[in-house]
C-alpha angles and dihedrals in degrees: 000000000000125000081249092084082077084070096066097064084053095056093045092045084038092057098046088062083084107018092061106198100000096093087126083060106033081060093050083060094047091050095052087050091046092053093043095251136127136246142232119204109191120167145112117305117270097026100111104272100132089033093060092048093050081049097053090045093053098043093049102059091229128123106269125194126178121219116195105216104223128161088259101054112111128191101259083060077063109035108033131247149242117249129178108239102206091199095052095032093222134090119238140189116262109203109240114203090279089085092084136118087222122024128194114207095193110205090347096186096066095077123070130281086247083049092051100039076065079084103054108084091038086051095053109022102028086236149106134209119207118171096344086309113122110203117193111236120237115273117270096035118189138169111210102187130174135188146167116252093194103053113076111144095104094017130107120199127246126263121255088239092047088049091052097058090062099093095204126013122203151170126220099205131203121301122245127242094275098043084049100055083044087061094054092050098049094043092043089102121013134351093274084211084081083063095047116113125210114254101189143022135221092260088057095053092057099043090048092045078051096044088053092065085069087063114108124240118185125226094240091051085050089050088049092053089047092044082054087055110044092041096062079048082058102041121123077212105064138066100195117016133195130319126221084243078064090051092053093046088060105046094047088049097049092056094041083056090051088046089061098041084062096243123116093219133060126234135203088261090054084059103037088054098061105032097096093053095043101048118021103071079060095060125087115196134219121261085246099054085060096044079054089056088244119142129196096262094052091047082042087057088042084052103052097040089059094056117072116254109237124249114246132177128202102274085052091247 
């Protein structure tokens, strides 16, 4: 593999200047950057949720806009529109936020589910349609969106279609003493992400997101994602299981893991690490598995202790 793959520590060890204790974060959203997907933040206010985005998008040399997500936004505020332009007698497309290499939705679910939706086709197809235009988004694309899953008084919840476009979704958590005193340390003085370089370009993102379909993937890793996938399809627990979409994820995500690891196959861990925040924003869980105090990350653990970890060796055969 190239010498760029030294890049990906840097960005990683770039990033946690300023996102003191959340590396195992900060390289799930690497990951979902590496494999071409999308994340969802959600977690409590004031934890760092906004700060790591602005990090990522310093540290990776790529246009970056912002959209805060309010009741009144509407999809053009997103998209773009067409306006008529009277010097020229034609009417011509004006770029919204969305063209972007790296978007971030901010408190995406406080604008309507219409407003949202605005998202859908960017998210899967890395494109837009105005007016029966289609304009092909910037190269890498990624949505970066947060939201609070406490607040819900002037929130609507997103949609199962627009969950299932986030590739990975995470929580950052709260730091612990030390991490904390270490905050206050780093941020005594100056926001240390004006300091911040950028690591990679644009050029290096899709090279590496090129580089990761070289990664191996055996047949019986394939089988146990698989395996994940159909059996939250099965479970007396769950009322909508995983998509195919969901299967992908996974797998992508898997081989862009491994990518970073430094190694060109992929192994059950590699797997196991990522299946929470790859498929359980996609369930949807029983009344009675509710009733029962169960959530979708504690059916997802019953679920994946009950199916056989594949046998690797070294060379991932």
């Amino acid at each position: 593999m190239n010498n760029k793959k030294e890049l990906i520590p840097r960005i990683i060890d770039n990033v946690s200047k300023v996102i003191i204790g959340k590396r195992d974060s900060i390289e799930k959203i690497v990951v979902a950057l590496l494999c071409g997907g999308h994340v969802l933040i959600e977690d409590v206010p004031g934890v760092g949720k906004t700060t790591l985005v602005n990090a990522i998008s310093k540290t990776v040399g790529c246009t970056f806009k912002r959209i805060q997500f309010t009741p009144d936004l509407l999809p053009s505020d997103i998209t773009g529109i067409t306006v008529y332009n009277m010097k020229k007698g034609e009417f011509e497309f004006r770029q919204g936020p969305i063209n972007a290499n790296i978007v971030l939705a901010d408190e995406i679910n406080r604008s309507s589910p219409k407003t949202q939706s605005s998202l859908l086709e960017a998210m899967q197809e890395n494109q837009i349609t105005i007016d029966g235009s289609t304009y092909k988004l910037p190269q890498p694309f990624m949505v970066l969106a947060t939201q609070n899953p406490i607040e819900y008084e002037g929130t609507f919840p997103l949609p199962e279609a627009q969950l299932d476009r986030f590739t990975l979704r995470i929580s950052m958590g709260y730091p612990s003493f030390t991490e904390e005193k270490k905050i206050l340390n780093t941020f005594n003085k100056q926001n240390p992400i004006e300091q911040l370089d950028s690591i990679v370009s644009e050029e290096d993102i899709i090279f590496f997101r090129k580089d990761i379909e070289n990664v191996f993937v055996d047949e019986s890793i394939q089988d146990y994602i698989i395996q994940i996938t159909q059996a939250t399809r099965e479970s007396k627990d769950i009322y909508l299981g995983s998509s195919p979409r969901g299967t992908l994820a996974l797998f992508n995500a898997s081989r862009a893991l491994a990518y970073i690891k430094g190694r060109d196959f992929v192994i059950p861990d590699d797997v196991k690490t990522l299946v929470h925040p790859t498929i359980a924003h996609r369930l949807i869980l029983k009344s009675e598995a509710r009733i029962q105090c169960k959530n979708e990350n504690t059916v997802l653990t019953e679920l994946v202790r009950s199916i056989r970890v594949p046998v690797v060796n070294g060379n991932g055969n």
